[in-house]
C-alpha positions in Angstrom: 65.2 112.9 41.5 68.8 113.9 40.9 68.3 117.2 43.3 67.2 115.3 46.1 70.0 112.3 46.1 71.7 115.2 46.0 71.1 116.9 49.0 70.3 113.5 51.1 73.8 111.9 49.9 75.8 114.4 52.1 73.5 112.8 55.4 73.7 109.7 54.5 77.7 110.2 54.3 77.9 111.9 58.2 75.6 108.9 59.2 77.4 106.5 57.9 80.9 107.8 59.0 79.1 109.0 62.5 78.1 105.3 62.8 81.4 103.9 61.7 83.3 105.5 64.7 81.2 104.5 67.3 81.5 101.1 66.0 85.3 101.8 65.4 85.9 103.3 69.2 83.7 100.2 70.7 85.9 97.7 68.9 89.3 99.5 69.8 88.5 100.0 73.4 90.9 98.6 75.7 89.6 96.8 79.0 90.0 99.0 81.6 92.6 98.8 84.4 90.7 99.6 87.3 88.8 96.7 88.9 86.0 96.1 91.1 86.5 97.3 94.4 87.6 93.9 96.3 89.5 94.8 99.3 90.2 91.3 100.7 91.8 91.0 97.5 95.3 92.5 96.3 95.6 94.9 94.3 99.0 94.7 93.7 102.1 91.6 93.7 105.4 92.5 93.1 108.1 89.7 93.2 111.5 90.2 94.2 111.2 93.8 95.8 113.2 96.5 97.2 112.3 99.4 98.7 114.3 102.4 100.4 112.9 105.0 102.7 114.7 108.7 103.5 113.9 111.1 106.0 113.1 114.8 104.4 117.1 114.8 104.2 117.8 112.5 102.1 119.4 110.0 104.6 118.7 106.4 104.1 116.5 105.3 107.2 115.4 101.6 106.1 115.9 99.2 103.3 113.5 96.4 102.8 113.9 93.0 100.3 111.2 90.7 99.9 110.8 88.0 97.9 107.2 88.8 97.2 104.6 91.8 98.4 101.2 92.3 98.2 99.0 95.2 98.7 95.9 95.1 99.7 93.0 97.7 99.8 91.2 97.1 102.9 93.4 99.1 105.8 95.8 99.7 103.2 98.0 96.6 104.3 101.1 95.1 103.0 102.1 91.3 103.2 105.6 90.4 102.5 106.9 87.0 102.0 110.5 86.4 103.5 110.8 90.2 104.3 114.6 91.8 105.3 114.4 95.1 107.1 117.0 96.7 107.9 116.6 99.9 109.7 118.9 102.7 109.5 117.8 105.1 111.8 121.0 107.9 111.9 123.2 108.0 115.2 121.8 104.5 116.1 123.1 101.0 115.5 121.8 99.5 112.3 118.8 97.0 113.3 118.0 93.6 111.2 114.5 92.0 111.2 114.4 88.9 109.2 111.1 86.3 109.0 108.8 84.1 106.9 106.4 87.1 106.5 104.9 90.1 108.0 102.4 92.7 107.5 103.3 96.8 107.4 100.2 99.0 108.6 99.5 102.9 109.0 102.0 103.2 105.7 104.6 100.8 107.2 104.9 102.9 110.7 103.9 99.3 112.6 105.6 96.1 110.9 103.8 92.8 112.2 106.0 89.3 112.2 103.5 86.5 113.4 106.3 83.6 112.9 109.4 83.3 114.3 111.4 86.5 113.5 115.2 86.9 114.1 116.1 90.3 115.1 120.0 91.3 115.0 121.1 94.9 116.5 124.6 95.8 114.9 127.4 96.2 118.0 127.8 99.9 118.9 130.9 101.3 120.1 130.3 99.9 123.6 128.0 97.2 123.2 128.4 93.4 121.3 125.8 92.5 118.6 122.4 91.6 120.0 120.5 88.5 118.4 117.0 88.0 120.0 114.7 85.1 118.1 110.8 85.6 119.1 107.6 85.4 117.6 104.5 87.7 116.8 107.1 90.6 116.7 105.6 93.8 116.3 108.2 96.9 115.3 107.8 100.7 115.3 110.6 101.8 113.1 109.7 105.2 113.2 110.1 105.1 117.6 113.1 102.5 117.2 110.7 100.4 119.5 110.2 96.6 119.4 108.0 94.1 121.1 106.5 90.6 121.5 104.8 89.1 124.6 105.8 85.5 123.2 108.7 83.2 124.5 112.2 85.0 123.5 116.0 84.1 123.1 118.5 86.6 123.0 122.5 86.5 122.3 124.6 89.6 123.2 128.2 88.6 123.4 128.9 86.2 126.4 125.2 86.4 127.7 122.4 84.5 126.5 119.0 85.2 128.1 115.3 84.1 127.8 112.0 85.0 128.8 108.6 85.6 128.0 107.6 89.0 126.4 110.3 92.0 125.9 110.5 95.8 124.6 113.3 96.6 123.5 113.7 100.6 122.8 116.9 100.5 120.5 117.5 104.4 121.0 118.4 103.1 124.4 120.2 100.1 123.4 117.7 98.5 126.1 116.3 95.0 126.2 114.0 94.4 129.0 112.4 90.8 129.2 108.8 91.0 130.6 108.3 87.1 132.7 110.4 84.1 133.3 113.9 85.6 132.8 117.1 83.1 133.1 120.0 84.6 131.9 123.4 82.6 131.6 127.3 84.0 131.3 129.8 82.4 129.7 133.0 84.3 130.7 135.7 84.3 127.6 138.6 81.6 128.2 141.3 83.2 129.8 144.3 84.5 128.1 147.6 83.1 127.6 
């Protein structure tokens, strides 16, 4: 009886242990981090964000705060809550979008505001600031190209202007209002 225990006890050991570490490993698993695929869900919220983009140079060609974003899967969208772009572009006057919220598509080459959006263009060496107010604003950063076909208000030193629908192609430093343009001047007091 002795020889067999003998030879049986070193199977029973590796079953034993064999059956400890798949009990072990199924204990000590960790839930996975990948989730259902839910893409009318997102899969990521960051709160408080900043971003910076560069060309292949290294110069700075937009910088984006947020108070929160959200990714989501489905047309691999971003939603950002109280978003402010400003855009950079080199050899161009520096171009602020501020709203509630927008949406970036086609990894943020098209930048959707569907409130009211304030946009400000720095002054160049030539040219006042310009401050147009409009709504469903859509941007193409990458083409320095904005557009709405909503009502629109727009500052630019001693003119103020307003209209239905505008592009506004910012390489050009050209606002051109679409429908129903009045357009006031206010000429500077004169000088004493």
């Amino acid at each position: 009886m002795g020889g067999l225990s003998t030879k049986l006890l070193p199977i029973v050991l590796l079953a034993t242990l064999g059956a400890l570490v798949l009990i072990l490993n199924e204990v000590a698993r960790v839930p996975g981090t990948s989730r259902p695929d839910r893409p009318n869900e997102p899969d990521l919220i960051a709160q408080n964000t900043t971003a910076y983009r560069f060309d292949v140079n290294g110069k700075l060609l937009s910088r984006l705060y947020a108070d929160r974003v959200r990714h989501y899967p489905a047309g691999d969208t971003n939603w950002l809550d109280q978003p402010r772009i400003h855009y950079t572009k080199p050899d161009t006057p520096e171009l602020t979008v501020v709203g509630k919220r927008a949406r970036t598509e086609q990894n943020g080459t098209l930048v959707w505001f569907p409130d009211d959006a304030k946009l400000t263009r720095a002054p160049s060496a030539d040219k006042p600031q310009l401050d147009v107010v409009s709504s469903d604003v859509w941007v193409k950063p990458n083409e320095n190209f904005v557009w709405s076909k909503t009502p629109v208000n727009g500052k630019m030193g001693a003119y103020t202007v307003s209209g239905v629908g505008f592009n506004a192609d910012l390489d050009k430093e050209n606002l051109e209002l679409l429908s129903k343009v009045s357009t006031t001047y206010v000429p500077p007091p004169p000088r004493r």
